[in-house]
N, C-alpha and C positions, 0 to 999 in steps of 0.2 A: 656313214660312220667313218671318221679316220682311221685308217691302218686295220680294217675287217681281217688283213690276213696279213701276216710277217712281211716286213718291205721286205722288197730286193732289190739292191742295186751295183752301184760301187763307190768306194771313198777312198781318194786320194794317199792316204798317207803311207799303208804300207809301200808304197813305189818311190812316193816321194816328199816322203814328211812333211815338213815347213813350206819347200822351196816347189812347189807344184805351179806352173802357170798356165795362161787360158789355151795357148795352142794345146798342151798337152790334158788339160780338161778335154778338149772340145775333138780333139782325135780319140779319146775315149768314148765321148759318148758318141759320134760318127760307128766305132766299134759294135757299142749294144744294139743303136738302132740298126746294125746291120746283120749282127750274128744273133742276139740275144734278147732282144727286145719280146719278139712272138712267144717269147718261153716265160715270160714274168718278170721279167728286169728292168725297171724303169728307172731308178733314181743314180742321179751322177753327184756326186757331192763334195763337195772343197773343203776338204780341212783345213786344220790349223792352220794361225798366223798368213793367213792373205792378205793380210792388211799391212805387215813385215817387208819392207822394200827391197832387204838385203838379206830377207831367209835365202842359204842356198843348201841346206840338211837338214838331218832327221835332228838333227838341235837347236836349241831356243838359244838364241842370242840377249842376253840380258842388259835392260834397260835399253831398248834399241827402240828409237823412233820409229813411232806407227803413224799410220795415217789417219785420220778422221775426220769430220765435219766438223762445223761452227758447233754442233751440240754434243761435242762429245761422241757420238757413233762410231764405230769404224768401217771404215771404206775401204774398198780393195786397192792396194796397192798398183798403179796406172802402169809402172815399169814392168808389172807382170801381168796384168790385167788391162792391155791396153784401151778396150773398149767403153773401161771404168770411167774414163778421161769425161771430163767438162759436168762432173757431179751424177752420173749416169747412173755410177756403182755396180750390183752383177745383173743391172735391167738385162741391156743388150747380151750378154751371157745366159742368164734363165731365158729371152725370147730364143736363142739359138737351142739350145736344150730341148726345150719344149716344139719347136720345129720340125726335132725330128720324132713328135711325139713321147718323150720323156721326162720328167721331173726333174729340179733343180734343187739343190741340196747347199747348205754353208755347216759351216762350227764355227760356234761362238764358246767364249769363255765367260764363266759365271762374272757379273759385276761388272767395272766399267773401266775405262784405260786410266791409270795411275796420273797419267800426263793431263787428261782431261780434268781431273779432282786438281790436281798441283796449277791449273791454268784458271780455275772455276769456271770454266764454261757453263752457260747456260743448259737448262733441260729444256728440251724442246716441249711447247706449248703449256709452260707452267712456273711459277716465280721463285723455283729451287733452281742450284746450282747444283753441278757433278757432285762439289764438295759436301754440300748438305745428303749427297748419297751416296757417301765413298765410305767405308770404313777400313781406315786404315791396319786393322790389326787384325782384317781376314782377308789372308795372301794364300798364293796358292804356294806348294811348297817345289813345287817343280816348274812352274812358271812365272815370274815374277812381272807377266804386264798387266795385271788387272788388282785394282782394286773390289774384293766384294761389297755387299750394300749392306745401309742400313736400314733391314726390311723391318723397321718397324716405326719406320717415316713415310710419311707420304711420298718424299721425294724419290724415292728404292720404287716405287711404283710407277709414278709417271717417268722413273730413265726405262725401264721394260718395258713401258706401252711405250715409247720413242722407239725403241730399237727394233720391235716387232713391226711398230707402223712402216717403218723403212724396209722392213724382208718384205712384207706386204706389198710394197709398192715398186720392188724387184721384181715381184713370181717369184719367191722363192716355196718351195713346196719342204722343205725337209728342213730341220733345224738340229743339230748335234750338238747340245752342251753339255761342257765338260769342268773336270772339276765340281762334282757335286754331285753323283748319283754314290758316293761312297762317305760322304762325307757328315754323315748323319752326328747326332742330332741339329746341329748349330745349323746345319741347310735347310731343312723341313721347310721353313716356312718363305727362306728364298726361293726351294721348287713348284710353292704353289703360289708366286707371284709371274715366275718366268711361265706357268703354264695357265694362269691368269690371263699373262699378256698374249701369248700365244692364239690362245681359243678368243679373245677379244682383237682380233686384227681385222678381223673381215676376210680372212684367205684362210684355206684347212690346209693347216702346216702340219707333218706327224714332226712330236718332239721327244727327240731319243737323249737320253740322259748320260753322261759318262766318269768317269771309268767306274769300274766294279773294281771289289765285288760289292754290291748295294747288299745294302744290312736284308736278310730275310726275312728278321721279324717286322722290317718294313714296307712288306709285299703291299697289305692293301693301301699303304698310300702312297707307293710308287703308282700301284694302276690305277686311284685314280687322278693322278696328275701328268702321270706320262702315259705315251705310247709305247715304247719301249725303255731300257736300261739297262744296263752290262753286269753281268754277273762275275766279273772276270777285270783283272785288271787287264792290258795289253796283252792278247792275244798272240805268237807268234810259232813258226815251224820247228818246236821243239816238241818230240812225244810225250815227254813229262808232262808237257802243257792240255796235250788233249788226252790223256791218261786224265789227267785233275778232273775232267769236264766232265765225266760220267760223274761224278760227287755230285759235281753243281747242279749236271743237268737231272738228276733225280731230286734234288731238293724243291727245284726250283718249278720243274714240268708241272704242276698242278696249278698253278698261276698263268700259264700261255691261255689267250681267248684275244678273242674279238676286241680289237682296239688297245690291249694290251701285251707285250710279249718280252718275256726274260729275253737278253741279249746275251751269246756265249762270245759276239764280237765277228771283230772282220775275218776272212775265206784268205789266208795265205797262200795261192795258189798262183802258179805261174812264175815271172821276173817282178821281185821285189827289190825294195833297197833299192832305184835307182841312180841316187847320189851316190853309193861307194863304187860300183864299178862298174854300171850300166847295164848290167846283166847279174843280177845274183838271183838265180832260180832260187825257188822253194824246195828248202830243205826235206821236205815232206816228199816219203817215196810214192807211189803210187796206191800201194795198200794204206798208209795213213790218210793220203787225201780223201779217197774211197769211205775211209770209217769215220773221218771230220761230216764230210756233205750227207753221211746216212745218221749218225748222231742230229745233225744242227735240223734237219728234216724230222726227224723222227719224235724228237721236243720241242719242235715247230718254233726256231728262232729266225729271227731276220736274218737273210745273208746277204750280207756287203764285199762283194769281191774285191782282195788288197792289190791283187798284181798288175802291172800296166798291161791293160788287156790287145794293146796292138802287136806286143809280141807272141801270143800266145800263141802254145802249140797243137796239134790236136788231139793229145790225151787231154789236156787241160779245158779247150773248147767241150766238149765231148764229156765233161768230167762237171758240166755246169749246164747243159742242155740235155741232161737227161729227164725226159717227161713225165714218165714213172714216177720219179724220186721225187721231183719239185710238185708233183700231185700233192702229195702227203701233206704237207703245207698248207692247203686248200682241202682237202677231202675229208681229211681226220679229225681227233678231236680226243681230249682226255690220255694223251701217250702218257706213256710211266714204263719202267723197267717191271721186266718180270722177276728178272733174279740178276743179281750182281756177284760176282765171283772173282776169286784174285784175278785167274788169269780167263777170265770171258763174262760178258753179259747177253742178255735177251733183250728187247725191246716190242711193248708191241703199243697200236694206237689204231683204235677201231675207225672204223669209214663213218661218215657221218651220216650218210643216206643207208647206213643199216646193211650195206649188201658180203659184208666182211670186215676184216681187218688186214692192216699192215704189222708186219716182226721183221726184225733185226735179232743178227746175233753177229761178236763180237768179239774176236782173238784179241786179248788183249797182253800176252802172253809173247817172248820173245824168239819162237820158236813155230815153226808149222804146225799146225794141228787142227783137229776137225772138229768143230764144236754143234752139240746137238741140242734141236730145241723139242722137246715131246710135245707134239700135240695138246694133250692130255693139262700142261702147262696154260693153254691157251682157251681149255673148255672147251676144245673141240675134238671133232672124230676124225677117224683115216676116210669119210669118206668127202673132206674137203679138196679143191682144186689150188694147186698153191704154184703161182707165176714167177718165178728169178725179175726181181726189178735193174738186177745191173747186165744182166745176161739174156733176160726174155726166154729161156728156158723153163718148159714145165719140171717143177721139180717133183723126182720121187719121193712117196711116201709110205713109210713102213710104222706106222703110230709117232712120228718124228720129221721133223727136218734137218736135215745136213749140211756142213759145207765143211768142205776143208779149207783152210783160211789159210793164207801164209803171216809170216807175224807183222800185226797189226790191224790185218784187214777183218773187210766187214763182208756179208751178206744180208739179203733183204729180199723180201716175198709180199706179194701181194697177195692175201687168204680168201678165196670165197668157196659157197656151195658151188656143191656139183650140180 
């Protein structure tokens, strides 16, 4: 089965938006396979606009010559992706990836390059042009290099089988499209041609869908056409922002399974933003990132780490290898809050092999304070054994669990019999 458990890995763009290139791919993923790999982390993956000769920010340069093939595709830009050179594309890049045992990851954008429709290029292996599958009057509103398709031409089909033929014949293992996991209704039926073409490649791509928030009354046909999907627009190190995420992530938690999983989005952690000044840590204090990685586990969503992981320090390394926590991911199963409250929540998600459960609880509140979770909450007795997962401390029990939390953090236990 594709994607049996929440990917993990990391994507580009919180570091370095647009302007990401192969050395700095490829010292990242040298990273994982070194610190991170043995923990669960495999997928490296190239956002936005690589095909963008003269991306150098987290901004889209409009109407800016992309690169592509004789069929309309697009190709990684050679001046940033040297190895792209002589029609290669991210071959020689996914073989390096994969090298060091890792996964290989792109973002694409829904629809086809604007340039390719306005030149009529051919579709590869088929007597339509771009233009016979361009439609012009679905743009994206924040990006303006692609044309969407006309999914209800054949030609809107054979340009996704082209373009997946060519990730297929990269390695490419992960695919990110964006523009369209929010964009309901007029996408529907473009998401189950891209996931069409996807599952008809010959290579198991997981296909993560973007931006959120994806409509929730269209849960079951996100799972069955994607693997994951954002429930969130852009994600970033503001507490407001992961304040929001307990709403979503209770809405959405009864949808995570096997092959499918809500996206809450990328792990702001570490040095983001690398185009403004080379170093702009993550906003997020230690107790926030603390209650991000025990939420995003606890409603079992992918994590895609944002920060350029060669600077990392080691609260941050430390703060992503913790084995306990990334368990949860793998072990559990059915999480849902127990109670939500202004200023705290509970969490809990039973073991799948039956021998306990995992809880969370959660200062959400601007102030220290100790929040209590009763047993009694949980269906169980004082006479269970209950482990600290960020401390490894057995914790005492008095009919309850305890912690005192400074403001924003989290705590988390492992529950089984005695």
């Amino acid at each position: 089965m594709i994607a049996q458990y929440p990917p993990m890995g990391w994507n580009s763009w919180d570091c370095y938006g647009a302007a990401v290139n192969e050395t700095q791919v490829m010292q990242n993923a040298d990273y994982m396979a070194k610190h991170l790999k043995k923990y669960g982390w495999e997928y490296v993956v190239v956002d936005i606009e690589w095909f963008q000769p003269t991306a150098s920010s987290h901004e889209y340069e409009p109407f800016s010559q992309l690169t592509m093939d004789a069929y309309g595709r697009l190709t990684p830009a050679v001046n940033r992706f040297p190895s792209a050179a002589g029609g290669k594309g991210f071959g020689p890049l996914a073989d390096y990836v994969h090298g060091l045992g890792l996964k290989f990851g792109i973002h694409i954008m829904r629809g086809l390059p604007r340039m390719a429709a306005h030149r009529r290029l051919p579709v590869l292996n088929s007597e339509f042009t771009c233009a016979d599958a361009a439609n012009p009057n679905s743009i994206c509103q924040w990006n303006p290099d692609m044309y969407g398709l006309k999914c209800d031409q054949p030609a809107a089909k054979a340009y996704y089988d082209s373009i997946f033929a060519l990730y297929a014949s990269w390695g490419v293992d992960f695919v990110k499209c964006d523009d369209i996991a929010r964009e309901y209704p007029h996408c529907a039926r473009e998401i189950e041609l891209i996931s069409e073409a996807c599952r008809g490649c010959g290579r198991e791509i997981v296909l993560s869908l973007s931006p959120g928030p994806a409509p929730l009354e269209q849960a079951e046909h996100l799972k069955q056409y994607a693997n994951m999907w954002r429930i969130t627009d852009d994600f970033w190190d503001e507490w407001r922002l992961l304040r929001a995420m307990f709403e979503r992530a209770e809405k959405w938690c009864v949808h995570a399974g096997p092959g499918h999983w809500p996206d809450a989005d990328m792990l702001p952690v570490g040095p983001l933003r690398q185009d403004y000044d080379g170093n702009d840590r993550t906003k997020f204090t230690r107790a926030e990132q603390r209650t991000m990685m025990t939420l995003w586990c606890m409603m079992r969503s992918p994590l895609m780490i944002g920060g350029e992981m060669t600077k990392f320090d080691t609260f941050t390394l430390s703060l992503l290898t913790n084995e306990k926590l990334l368990a949860i991911e793998k072990e559990s199963f059915c999480a849902h809050p127990v109670w939500m409250k202004e200023d705290a929540s509970a969490w809990v998600a039973p073991r799948r092999d039956g021998t306990g459960v995992y809880a969370a609880v959660f200062n959400l509140s601007d102030d220290e304070r100790t929040v209590t979770l009763p047993l009694s909450d949980l269906e169980m007795s004082d006479t269970v054994r209950a482990q600290s997962i960020w401390t490894d401390e057995n914790a005492e029990k008095h009919g309850c669990l305890s912690a005192r939390l400074s403001p924003h953090d989290a705590a988390a236990w492992l529950i089984a019999n005695e």
